[in-house]
VEXVOVO-741062 format. One record per residue (C-alpha): x, y, z. Coordinates in nm, 3 decimals, always signed. Example, Ala and Ser with C-alpha at 12.3 -4.5 7.8 and 13.67 -1.06 7.14 Angstrom:
+1.230,-0.450,+0.780
+1.367,-0.106,+0.714
***
This chain:
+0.000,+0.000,+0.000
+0.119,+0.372,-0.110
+0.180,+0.623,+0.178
+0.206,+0.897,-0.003
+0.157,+1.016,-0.335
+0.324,+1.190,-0.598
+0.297,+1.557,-0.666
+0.090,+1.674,-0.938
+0.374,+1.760,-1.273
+0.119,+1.972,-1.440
+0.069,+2.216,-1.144
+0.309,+2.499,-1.058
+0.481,+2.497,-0.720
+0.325,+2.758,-0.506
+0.580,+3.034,-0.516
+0.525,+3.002,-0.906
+0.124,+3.041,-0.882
+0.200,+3.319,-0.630
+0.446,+3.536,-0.894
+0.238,+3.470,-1.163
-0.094,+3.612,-1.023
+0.140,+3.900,-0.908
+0.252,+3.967,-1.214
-0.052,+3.942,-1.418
-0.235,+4.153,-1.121
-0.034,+4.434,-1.144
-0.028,+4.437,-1.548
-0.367,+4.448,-1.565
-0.426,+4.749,-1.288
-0.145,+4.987,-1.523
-0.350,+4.897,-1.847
-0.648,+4.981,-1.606
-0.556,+5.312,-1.494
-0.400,+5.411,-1.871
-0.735,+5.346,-2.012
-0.917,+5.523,-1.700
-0.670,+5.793,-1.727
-0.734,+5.861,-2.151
-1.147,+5.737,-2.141
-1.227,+6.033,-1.847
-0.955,+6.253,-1.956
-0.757,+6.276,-1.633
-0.505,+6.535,-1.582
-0.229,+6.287,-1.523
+0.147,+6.473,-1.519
+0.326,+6.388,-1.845
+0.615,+6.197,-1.660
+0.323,+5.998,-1.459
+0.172,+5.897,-1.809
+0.540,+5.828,-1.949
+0.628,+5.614,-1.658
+0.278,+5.426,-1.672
+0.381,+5.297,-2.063
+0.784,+5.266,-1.939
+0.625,+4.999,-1.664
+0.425,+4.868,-1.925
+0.697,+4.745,-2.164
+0.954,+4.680,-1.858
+0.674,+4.412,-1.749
+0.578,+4.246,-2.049
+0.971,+4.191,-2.179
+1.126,+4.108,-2.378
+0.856,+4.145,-2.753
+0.688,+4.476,-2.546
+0.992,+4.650,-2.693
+1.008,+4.593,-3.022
+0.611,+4.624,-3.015
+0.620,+4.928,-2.843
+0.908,+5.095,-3.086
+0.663,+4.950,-3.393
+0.437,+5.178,-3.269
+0.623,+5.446,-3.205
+0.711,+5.492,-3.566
+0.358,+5.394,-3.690
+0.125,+5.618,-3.461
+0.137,+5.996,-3.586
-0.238,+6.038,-3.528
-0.174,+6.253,-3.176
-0.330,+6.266,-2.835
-0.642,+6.073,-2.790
-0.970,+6.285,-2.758
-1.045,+6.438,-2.449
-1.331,+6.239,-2.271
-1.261,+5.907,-2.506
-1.053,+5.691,-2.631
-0.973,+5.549,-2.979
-1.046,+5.217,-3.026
-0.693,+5.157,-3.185
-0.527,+5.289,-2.842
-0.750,+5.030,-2.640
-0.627,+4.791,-2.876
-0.265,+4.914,-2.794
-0.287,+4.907,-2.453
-0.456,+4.538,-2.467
-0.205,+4.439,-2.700
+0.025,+4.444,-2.384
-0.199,+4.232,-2.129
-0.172,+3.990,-2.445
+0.174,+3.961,-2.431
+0.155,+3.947,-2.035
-0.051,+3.657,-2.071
+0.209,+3.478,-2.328
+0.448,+3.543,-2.077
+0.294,+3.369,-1.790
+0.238,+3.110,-1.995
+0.607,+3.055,-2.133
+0.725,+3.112,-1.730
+0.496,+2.842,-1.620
+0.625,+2.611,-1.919
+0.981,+2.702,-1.838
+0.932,+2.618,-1.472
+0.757,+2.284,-1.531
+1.042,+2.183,-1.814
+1.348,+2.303,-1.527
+1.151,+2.139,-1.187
+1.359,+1.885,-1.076
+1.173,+1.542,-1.105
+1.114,+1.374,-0.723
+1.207,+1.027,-0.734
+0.899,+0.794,-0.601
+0.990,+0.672,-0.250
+0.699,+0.362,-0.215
+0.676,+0.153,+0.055
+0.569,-0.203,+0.084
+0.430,-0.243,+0.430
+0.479,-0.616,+0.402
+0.842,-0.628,+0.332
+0.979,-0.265,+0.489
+1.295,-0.208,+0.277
+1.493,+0.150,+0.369
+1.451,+0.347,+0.076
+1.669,+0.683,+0.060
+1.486,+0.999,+0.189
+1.713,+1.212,-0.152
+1.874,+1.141,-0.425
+2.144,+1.410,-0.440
+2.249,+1.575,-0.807
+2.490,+1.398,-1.013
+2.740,+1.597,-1.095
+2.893,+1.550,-1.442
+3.155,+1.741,-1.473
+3.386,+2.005,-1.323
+3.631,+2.226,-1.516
+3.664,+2.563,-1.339
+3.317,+2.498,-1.128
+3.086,+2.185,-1.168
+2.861,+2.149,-1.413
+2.546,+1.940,-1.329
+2.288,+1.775,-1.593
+2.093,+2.110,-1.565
+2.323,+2.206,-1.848
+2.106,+2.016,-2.100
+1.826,+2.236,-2.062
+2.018,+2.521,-2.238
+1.988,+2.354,-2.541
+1.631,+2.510,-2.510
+1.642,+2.767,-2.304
+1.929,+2.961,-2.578
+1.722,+2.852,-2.892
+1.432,+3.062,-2.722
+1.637,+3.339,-2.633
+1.735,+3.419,-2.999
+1.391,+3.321,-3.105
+1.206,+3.629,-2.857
+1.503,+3.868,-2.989
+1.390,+3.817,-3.379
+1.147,+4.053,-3.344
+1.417,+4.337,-3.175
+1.646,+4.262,-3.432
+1.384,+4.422,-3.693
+1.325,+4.711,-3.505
+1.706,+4.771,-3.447
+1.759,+4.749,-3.851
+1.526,+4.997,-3.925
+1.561,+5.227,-3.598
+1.975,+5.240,-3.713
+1.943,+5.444,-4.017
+1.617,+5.389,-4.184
+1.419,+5.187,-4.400
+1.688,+5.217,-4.652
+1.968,+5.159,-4.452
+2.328,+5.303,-4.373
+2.447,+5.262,-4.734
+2.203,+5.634,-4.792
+2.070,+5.428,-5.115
+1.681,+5.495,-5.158
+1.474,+5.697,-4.918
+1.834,+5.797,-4.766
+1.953,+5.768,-4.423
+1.695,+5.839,-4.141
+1.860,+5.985,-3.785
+1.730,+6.014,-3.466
+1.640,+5.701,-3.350
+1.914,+5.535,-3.315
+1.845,+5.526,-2.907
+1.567,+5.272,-3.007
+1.791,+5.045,-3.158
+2.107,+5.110,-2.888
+1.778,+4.994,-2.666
+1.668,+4.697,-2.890
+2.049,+4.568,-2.871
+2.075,+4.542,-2.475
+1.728,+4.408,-2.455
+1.890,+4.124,-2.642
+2.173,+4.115,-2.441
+1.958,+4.100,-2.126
+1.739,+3.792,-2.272
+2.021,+3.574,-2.358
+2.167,+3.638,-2.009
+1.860,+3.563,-1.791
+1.860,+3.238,-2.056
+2.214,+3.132,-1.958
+2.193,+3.236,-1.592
+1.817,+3.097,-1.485
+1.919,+2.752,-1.561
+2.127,+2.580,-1.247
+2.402,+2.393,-1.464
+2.714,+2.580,-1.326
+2.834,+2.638,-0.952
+2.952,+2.864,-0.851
+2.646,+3.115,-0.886
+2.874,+3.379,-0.954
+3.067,+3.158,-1.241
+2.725,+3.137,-1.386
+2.670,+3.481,-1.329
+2.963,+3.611,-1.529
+2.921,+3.340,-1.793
+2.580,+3.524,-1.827
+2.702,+3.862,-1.903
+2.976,+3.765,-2.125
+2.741,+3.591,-2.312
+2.425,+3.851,-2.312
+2.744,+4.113,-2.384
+2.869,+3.963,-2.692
+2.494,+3.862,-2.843
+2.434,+4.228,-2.777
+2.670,+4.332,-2.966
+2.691,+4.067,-3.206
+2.348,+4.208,-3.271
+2.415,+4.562,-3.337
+2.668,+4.522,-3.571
+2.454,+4.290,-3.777
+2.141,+4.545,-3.747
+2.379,+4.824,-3.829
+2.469,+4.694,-4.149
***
């Protein structure tokens, strides 16, 4: 007879359920009060409105950036109307709980694919037999740190971080000089914006270093750590000079 049984795989631990209903919570109250703020025409300070949309993007990283730079260069239609809002800036501002919601769901696959599977400790009562309470983590190898089987899941986790930085990469190529380009062929070269795509490139940077460090296959922490930034450094860059060309 069992006495005990297995956690459910499917369900998130509870510190996962907690940060996700956090997270999602306080999205949806900044798209609230943005839409409150333009439907009843609230005299909200221009910084107060500015840092409303900077929390916006900064929560729903890392494809709120290039989607918010999209429509940067798309919208030239102004200020909504006082007392009302434009159904295209409702859309906007839904657009990011949308992506909020793709995020949970991407955290809560990544934390199911990186949870540690718990070995099944059944007893027989008939014949007692001492089972181990843990079975500790094999370590694999060790060259300047250890490495543990964790390291297999970056041949996922790195894939995805390129993957979410396709869409920065187009916004960096056209922020950089244009829809032309830097050669001045065409339209010519555009200025002005090349903060968007300095921002696009570290955005980059920053997703392939949360992709390296979030996974536990190096110990040290710190080792991890600075594995991390070289590696979010040089796809940064490595991504800048491509867009720049």
């Amino acid at each position: 007879m069992r006495t005990g049984s297995l956690p459910d795989k499917a369900s998130l631990p509870r510190w996962a359920r907690i940060a996700v209903a956090l997270y999602l919570s306080v999205t949806v109250a900044i798209v609230g009060v943005a839409l409150l703020a333009g439907s009843f025409d609230l005299d909200l300070d221009e910084t107060v409105r500015e840092w409303l949309m900077r929390s916006l993007v900064f929560l729903t990283l890392p494809v709120s950036a290039a989607y918010f730079a999209v429509v940067f260069f798309l919208d030239s239609s102004g200020p909504p109307p006082p007392g009302g809002l434009r159904p295209t800036t409702v859309i906007y501002y839904l657009g990011f709980l949308a992506l909020a919601v793709v995020n949970a769901a991407l955290f809560r696959w990544m934390v199911l694919s990186i949870r540690k599977p718990v070995p099944a400790a059944a007893t027989s009562a008939a014949t007692p037999v001492a089972v181990p309470a843990a079975v500790p983590q094999v370590l694999v190898v060790t060259f300047h740190g250890v490495v543990t089987r964790n390291v297999r899941h970056l041949w996922w986790t790195v894939p995805l971080a390129v993957l979410l930085s396709f869409p920065q990469w187009l916004v960096a190529g056209l922020a950089w000089c244009g829809i032309s380009g830097c050669s001045g062929g065409g339209f010519g070269v555009s200025t002005g914006t090349e903060w968007l795509a300095v921002t696009m490139s570290v955005v980059n940077g920053l997703i392939l270093a949360v992709a390296v460090f979030a996974v536990r296959w190096l110990y040290p922490t710190r080792r991890r750590a600075l594995v991390a930034l070289a590696a979010g450094t040089l796809f940064g860059l490595l991504g800048a000079a491509v867009t720049h060309g």
